[in-house]
C-alpha positions in Angstrom: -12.6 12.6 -30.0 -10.7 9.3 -30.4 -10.4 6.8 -27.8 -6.9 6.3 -26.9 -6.6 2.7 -26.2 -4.1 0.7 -23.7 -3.9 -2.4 -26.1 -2.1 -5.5 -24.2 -2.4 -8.8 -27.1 -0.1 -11.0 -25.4 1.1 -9.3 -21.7 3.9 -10.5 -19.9 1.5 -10.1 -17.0 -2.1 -10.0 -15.9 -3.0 -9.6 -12.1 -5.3 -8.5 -10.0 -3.8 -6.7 -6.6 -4.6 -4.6 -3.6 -2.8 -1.9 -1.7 -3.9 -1.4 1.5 -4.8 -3.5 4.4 -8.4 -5.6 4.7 -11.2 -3.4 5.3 -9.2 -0.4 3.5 -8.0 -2.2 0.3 -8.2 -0.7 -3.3 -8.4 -3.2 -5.8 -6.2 -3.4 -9.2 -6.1 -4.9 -12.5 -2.5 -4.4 -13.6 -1.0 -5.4 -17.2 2.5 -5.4 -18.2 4.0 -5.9 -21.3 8.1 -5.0 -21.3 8.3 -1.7 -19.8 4.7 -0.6 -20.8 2.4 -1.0 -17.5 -0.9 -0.1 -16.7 -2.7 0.3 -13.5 -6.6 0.2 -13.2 -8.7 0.3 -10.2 -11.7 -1.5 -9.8 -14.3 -2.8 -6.5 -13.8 -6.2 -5.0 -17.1 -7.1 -6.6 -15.6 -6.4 -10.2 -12.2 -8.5 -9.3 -14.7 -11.4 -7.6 -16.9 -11.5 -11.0 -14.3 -10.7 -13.8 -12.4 -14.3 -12.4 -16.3 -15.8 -12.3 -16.9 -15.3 -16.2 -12.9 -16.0 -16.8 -13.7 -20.0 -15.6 -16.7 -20.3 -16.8 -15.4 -18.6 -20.6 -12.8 -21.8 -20.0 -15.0 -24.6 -18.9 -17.3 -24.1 -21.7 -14.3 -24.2 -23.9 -13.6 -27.2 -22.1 -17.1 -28.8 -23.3 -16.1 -28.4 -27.1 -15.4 -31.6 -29.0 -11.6 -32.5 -28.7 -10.8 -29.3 -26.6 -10.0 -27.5 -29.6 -8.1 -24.8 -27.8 -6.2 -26.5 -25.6 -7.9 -25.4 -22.7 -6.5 -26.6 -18.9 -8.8 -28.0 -16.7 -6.7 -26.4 -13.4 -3.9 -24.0 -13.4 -0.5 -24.3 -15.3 1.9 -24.3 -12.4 4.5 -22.4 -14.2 1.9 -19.4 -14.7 1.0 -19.1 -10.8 2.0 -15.5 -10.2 1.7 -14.5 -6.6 4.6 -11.5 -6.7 3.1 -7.8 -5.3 1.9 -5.5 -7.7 4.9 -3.7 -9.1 4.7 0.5 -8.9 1.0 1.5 -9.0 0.0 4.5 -10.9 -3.7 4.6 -11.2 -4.6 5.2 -14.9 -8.5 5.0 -14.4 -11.1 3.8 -12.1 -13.1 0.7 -13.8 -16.4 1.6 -14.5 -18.4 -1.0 -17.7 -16.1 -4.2 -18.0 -16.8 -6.7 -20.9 -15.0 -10.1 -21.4 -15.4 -12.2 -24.2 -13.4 -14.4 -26.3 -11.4 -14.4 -29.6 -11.5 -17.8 -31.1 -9.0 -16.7 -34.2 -6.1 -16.6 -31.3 -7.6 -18.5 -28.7 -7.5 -15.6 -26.1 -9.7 -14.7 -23.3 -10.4 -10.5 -23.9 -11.0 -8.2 -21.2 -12.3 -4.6 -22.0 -12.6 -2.0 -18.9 -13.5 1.1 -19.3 -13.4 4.5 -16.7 -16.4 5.4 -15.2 -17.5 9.0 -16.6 -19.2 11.5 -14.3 -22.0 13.2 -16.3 -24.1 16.8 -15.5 -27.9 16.5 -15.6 -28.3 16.3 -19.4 -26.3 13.3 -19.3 -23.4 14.9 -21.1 -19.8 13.9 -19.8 -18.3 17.0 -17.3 -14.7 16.3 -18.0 -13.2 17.4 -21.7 -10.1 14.9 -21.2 -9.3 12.3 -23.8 -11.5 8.8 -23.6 -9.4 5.8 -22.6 -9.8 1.9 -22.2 -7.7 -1.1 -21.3 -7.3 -4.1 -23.6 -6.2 -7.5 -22.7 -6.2 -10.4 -24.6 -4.7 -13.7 -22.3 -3.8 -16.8 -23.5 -6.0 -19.8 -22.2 -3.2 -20.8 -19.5 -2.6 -17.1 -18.0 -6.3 -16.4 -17.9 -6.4 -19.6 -15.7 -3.8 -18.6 -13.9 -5.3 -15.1 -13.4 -8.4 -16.2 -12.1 -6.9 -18.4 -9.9 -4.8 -15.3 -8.1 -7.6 -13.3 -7.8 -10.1 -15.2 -6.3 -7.6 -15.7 -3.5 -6.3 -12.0 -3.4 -10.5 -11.7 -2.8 -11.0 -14.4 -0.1 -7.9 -12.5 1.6 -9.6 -10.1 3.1 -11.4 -9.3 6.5 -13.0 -12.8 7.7 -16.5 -13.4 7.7 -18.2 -13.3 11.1 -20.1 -16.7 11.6 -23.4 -15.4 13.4 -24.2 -12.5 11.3 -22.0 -13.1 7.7 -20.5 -9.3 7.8 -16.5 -8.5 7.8 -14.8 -8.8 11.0 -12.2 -5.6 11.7 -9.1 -6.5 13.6 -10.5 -3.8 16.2 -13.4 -6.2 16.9 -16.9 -6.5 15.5 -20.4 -5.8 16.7 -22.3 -8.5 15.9 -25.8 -7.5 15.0 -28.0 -10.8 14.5 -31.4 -10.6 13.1 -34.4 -10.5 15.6 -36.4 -13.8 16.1 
């Protein structure tokens, strides 16, 4: 069965969102291109890594001789995007991710895929179609991306400073380590 493809080679936007409040929040990648639009969902942890590798793609780009690509050392002011995550319709929850990047048009590429539920002979239990997302970003956006969602990440519950794990706004029970 063919794998139908959401294919995004220059978006008019890339974010990562959350609906929800701290503590309760689900997570989005969400691509736009025109009217086209495509929601994913995917853990904290995913958002958290996915801008990781995105900087670290760019900085070794960065290394090259003469910066062949034009890579930015920070983020292009005019590609800051901090609007809200426009209608949400969840296409798929993000199971494998791969990034990589396409030196031909000098785009960082982001491939996300569903997670499948499988039976005990490891064959998949739905019959519905396959799907993926691709995204290919420009150097500038993908800065620009990773920037948003590493502080759409650090926005959630704050840290508690004796024990490290989420504070609720209903209170927290810290539970230090024994001595």
């Amino acid at each position: 069965m063919p794998t139908l493809v959401h294919e995004f080679a220059w978006p008019d936007r890339v974010v990562i969102g959350t609906v929800g409040v701290p503590g309760s929040r689900t997570f989005y990648l969400q691509v736009r291109t025109g009217k086209q639009i495509v929601s994913i969902a995917l853990e904290k942890q995913q958002s958290a890594q996915l801008a990781e590798k995105i900087d670290e793609i760019l900085d070794q780009l960065l290394t090259l001789e003469g910066n062949p690509f034009s890579v930015p050392t920070g983020t292009p002011i005019e590609l800051v995007d901090n609007d809200q995550l426009e209608a949400v319709e969840e296409q798929f929850r993000t199971g494998a991710m791969t990034l990589g990047w396409d030196p031909t048009t000098a785009q960082v590429v982001i491939e996300a895929y569903p997670i499948i539920d499988v039976d005990d002979d490891d064959e998949p239990l739905d019959a519905e179609v396959p799907e993926m997302l691709l995204v290919r970003m420009p150097v500038g956006a993908a800065r620009a991306f990773a920037k948003r969602t590493r502080e759409v990440v650090g926005a959630g519950r704050p840290a508690c400073p004796l024990c490290g794990y989420p504070v609720d706004a209903d209170g927290h029970v810290c539970t230090l380590p024994e001595v």
